[in-house]
NUKOLKE-675258 format. One record per atom (N, C-alpha, C): x, y, z. Coordinates in steps of 0.001 Angstrom, whole numbers, padded with zeros to 6 digits, always signed. Layout:
N
XYZ;...
This chain:
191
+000851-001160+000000;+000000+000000+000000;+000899+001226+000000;+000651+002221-000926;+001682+003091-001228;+001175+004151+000498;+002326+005126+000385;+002007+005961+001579;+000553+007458+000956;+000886+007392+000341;-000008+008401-000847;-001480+007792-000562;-001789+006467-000617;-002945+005750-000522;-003455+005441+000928;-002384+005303+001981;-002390+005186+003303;-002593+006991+003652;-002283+007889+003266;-002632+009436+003658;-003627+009548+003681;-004178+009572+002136;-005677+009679+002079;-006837+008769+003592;-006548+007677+003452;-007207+006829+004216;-007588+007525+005506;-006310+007629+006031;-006152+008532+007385;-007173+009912+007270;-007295+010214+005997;-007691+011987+006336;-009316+011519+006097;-009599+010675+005335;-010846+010029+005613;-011534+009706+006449;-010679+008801+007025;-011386+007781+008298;-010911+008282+009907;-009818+009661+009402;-009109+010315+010823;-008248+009819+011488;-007303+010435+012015;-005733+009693+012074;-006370+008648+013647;-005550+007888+014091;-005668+007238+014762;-005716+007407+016150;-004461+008613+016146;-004313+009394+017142;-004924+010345+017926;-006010+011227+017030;-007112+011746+016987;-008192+011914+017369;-008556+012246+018599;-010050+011164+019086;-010986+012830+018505;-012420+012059+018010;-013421+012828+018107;-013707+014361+018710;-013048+013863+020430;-013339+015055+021525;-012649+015873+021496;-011555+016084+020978;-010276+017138+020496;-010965+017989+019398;-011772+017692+018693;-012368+019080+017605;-012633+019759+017873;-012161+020887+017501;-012709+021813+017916;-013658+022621+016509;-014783+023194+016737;-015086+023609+015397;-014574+025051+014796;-014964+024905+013525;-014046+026038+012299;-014484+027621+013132;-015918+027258+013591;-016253+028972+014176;-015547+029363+015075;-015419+027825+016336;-014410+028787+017498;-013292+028313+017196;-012690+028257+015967;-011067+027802+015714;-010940+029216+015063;-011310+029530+014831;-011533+031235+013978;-011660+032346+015097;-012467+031896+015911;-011995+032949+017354;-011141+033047+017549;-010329+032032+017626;-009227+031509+018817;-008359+032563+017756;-008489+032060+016544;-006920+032269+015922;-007166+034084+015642;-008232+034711+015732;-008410+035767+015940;-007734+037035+017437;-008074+036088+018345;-007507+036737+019696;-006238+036524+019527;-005665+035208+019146;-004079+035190+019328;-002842+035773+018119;-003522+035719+016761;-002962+035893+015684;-002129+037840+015863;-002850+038308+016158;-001752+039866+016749;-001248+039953+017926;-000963+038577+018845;-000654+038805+019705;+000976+038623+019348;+001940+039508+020480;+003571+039172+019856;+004011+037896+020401;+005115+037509+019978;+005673+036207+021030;+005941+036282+022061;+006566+037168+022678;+006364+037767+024028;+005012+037682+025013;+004313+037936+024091;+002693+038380+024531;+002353+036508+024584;+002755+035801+023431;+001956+034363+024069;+002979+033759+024945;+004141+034221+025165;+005346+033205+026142;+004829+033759+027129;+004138+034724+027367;+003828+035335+029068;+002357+034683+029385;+001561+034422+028632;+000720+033639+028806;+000817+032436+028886;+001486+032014+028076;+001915+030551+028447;+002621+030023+029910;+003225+030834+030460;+003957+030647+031657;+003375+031879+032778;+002550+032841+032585;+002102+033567+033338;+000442+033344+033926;+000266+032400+034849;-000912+032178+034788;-002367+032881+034962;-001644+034212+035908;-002566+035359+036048;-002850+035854+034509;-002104+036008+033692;-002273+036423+032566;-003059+035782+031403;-003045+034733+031330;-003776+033425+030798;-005325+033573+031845;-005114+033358+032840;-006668+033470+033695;-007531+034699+033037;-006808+035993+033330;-006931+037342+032702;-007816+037243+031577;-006921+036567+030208;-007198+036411+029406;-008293+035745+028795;-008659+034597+029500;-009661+033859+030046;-010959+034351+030075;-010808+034921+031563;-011712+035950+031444;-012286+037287+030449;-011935+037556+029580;-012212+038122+028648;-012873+037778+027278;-012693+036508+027342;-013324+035699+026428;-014991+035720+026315;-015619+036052+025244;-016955+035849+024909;-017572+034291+025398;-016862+033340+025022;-017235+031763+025602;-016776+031602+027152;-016515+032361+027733;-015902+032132+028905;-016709+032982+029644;-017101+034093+029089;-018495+035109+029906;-019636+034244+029631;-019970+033524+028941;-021101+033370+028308;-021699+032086+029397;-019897+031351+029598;-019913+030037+030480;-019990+030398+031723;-020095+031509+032387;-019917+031521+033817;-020748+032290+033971;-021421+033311+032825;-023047+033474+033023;-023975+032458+033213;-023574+031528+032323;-025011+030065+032375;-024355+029225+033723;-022919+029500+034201;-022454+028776+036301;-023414+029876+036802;-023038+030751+036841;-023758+031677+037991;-024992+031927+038055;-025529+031373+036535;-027372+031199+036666;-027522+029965+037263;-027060+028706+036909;-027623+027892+037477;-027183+027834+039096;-026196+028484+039791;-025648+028493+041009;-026675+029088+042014;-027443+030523+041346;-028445+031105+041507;-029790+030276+041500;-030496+029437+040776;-031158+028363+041000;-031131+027413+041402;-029603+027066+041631;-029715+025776+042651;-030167+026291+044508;-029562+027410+044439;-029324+028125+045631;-031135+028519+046434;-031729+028783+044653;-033473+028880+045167;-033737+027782+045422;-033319+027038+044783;-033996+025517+045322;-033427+024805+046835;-032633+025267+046748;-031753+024747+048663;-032806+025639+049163;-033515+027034+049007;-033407+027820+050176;-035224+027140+050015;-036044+026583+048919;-037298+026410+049071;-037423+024822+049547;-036305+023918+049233;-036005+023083+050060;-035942+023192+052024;-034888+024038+052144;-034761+024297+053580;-036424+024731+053612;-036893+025868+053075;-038484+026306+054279;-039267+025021+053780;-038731+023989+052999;-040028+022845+053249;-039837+021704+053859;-038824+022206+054694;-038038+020804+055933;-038726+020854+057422;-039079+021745+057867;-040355+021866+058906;-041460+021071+058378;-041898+021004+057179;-043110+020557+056943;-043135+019280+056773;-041649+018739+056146;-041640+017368+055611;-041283+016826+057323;-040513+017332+057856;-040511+016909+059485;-041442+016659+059947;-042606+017245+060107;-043610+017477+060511;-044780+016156+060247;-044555+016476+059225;-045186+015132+058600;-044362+013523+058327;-043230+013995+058370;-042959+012164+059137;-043032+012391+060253;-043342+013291+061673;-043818+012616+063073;-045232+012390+063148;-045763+012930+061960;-047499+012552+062442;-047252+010693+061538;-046379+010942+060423;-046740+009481+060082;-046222+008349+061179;-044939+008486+061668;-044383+007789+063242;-045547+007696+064372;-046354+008650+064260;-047344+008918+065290;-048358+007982+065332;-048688+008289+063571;-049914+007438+063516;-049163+005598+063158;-048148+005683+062563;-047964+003965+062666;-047787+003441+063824;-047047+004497+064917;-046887+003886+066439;-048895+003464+066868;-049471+004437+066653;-050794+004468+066939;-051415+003180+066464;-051371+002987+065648;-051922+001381+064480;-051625+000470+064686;-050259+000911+064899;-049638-000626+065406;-049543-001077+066831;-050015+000038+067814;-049909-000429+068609;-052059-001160+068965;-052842-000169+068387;-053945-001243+068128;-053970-002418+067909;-053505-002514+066248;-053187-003517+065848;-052350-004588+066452;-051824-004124+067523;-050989-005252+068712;-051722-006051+069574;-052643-004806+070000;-053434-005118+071262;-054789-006071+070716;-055272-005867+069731;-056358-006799+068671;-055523-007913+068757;-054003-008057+067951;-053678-009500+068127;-053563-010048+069168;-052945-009580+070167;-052766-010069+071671;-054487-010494+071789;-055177-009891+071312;-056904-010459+072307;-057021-011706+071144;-056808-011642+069827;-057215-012837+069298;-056437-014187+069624;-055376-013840+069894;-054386-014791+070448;-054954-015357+071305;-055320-014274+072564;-056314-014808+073715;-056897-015803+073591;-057951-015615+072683;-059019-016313+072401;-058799-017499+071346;-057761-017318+070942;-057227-018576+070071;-056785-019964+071277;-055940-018757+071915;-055487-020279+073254;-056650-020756+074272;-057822-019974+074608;-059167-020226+075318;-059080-021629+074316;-059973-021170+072844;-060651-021957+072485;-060073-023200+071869;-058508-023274+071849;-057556-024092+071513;-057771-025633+073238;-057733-024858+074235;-058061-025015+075490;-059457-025631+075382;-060461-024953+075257;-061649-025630+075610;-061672-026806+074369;-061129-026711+073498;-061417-027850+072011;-060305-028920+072255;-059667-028783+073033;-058403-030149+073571;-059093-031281+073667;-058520-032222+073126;-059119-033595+073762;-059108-034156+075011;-058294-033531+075786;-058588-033620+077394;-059993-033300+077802;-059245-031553+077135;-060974-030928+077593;-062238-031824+076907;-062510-031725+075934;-063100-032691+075567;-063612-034247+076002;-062967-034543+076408;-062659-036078+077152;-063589-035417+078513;-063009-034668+079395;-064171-034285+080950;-065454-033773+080255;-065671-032676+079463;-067037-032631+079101;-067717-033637+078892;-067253-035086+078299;-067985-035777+077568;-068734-036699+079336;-067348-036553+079821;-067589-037392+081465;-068582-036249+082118;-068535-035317+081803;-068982-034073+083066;-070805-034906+082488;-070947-034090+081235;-072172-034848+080797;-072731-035852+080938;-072160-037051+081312;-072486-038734+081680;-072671-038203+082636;-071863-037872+083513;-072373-037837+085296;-074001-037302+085539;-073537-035890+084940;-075213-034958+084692;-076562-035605+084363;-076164-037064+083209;-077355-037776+082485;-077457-038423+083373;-076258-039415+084183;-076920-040197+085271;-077752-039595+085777;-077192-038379+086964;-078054-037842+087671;-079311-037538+087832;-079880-036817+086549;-081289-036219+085768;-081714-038187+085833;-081074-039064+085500;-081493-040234+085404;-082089-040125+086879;-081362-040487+087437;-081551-041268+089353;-083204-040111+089880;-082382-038561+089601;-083462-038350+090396;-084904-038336+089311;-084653-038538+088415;-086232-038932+087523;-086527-040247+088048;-085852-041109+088553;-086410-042612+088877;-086845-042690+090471;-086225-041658+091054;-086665-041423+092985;-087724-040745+092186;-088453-039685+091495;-090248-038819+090893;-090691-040073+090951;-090479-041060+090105;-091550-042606+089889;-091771-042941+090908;-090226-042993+092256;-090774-043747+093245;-091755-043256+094140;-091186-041863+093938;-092196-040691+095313;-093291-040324+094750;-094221-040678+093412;-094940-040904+092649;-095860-039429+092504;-094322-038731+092153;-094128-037336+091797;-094180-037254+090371;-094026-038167+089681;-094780-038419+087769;-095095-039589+087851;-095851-039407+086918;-096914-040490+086138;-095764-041563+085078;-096325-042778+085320;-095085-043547+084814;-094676-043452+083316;-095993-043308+081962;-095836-042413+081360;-095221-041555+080745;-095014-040440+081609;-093840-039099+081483;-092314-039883+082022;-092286-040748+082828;-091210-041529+083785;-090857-042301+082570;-091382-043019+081636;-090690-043349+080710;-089989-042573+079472;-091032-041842+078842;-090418-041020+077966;-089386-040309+078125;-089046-039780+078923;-087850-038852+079889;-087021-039757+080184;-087243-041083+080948;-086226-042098+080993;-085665-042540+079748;-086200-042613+079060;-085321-043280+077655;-084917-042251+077097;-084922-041309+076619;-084299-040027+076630;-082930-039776+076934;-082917-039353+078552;-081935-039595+079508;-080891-040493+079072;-081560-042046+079258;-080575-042950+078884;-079858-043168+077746;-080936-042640+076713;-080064-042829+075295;-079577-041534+075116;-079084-040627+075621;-078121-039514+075450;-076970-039934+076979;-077552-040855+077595;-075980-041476+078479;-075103-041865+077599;-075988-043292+077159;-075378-044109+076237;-074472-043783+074961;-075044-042722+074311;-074263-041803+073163;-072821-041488+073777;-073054-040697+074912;-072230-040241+075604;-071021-041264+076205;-071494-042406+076715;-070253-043255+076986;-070056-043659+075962;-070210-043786+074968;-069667-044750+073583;-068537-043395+072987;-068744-042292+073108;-068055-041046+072519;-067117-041133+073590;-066967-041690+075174;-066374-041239+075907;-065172-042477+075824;-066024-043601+075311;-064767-045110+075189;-064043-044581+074082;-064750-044453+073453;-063874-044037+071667;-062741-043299+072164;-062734-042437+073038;-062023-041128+073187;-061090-041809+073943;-061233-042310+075003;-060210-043486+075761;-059709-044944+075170;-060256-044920+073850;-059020-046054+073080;-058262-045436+072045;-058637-044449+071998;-057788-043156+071155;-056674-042819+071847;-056525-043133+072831;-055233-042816+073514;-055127-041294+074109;-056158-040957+074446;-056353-039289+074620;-055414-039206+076608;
């Protein structure tokens, strides 16, 4: 590949060395070479090594006023926004202690509701035990005897009619009987 053919390429496709972000464009390459082109050599060796003078210079620049007009505007609006920020920090304070307030508040309801259902979970966990269960079923036999015996002393003291002494007796007995058969079941269950 001749070097003639490798030049071109380069000025085409841009040297290698070259990045993109280094362009500068033809309008402000035409500034530039405007401010510096009457300056003497003297005049750019003192800038070059004089930094007040270069800053100076700097500052005088149309892109350099233009850039620290659009810093000092936005410095100026950030500054409104800190200061409408700060007067809305009482309010946002304010309002996370009512929200702390009210979740302490809720939740502490909401504590005291669970604590009572709990309650009542272990009551009725308690009364539905098969223990418990197991004495009701006995508490009840005892009760049916009883209502039994003293319905059979009415027949004897001939305080009912035999009659009513039966119907009530078989009754009685066949809600014993239910009752001890629920109460064996429950005692070969291993309760």
């Amino acid at each position: 590949m001749s070097t003639r053919f490798r030049g071109s390429q380069e000025h085409q496709h841009g040297s290698s060395s070259t990045s993109d972000t280094s362009h500068v464009p033809p309008a402000q390459a035409a500034r530039f070479i405007a401010i510096f082109k009457d300056k003497s050599v003297d005049e750019l060796r003192k800038l070059i090594s004089d930094k007040d003078s270069y800053q100076e210079l700097l500052r005088s620049l149309d892109d350099f006023k233009i850039q620290n007009k659009l810093k000092d505007e936005l410095c100026k609006e950030n500054m409104k926004l800190v200061e409408e920020n700060l007067q809305k920090e009482p309010r946002i304070v304010e309002l996370r202690n009512q929200c702390r307030i009210i979740w302490t508040t809720e939740l502490a309801a909401a504590q005291e509701k669970l604590n009572e259902l709990e309650k009542q979970k272990d009551e009725m966990l308690k009364l539905n035990s098969p223990v418990s269960l197991f004495q009701k079923i006995q508490e009840a036999m005892n009760k049916t005897e009883e209502e039994s015996e003293n319905l059979h002393q009415q027949v004897l003291d001939r305080e009912i009619d035999l009659g009513a002494f039966l119907q009530k007796y078989k009754k009685l007995r066949t809600a014993y009987h239910r009752r001890s058969l629920r109460h064996l079941a429950a005692k070969t269950s291993n309760i």
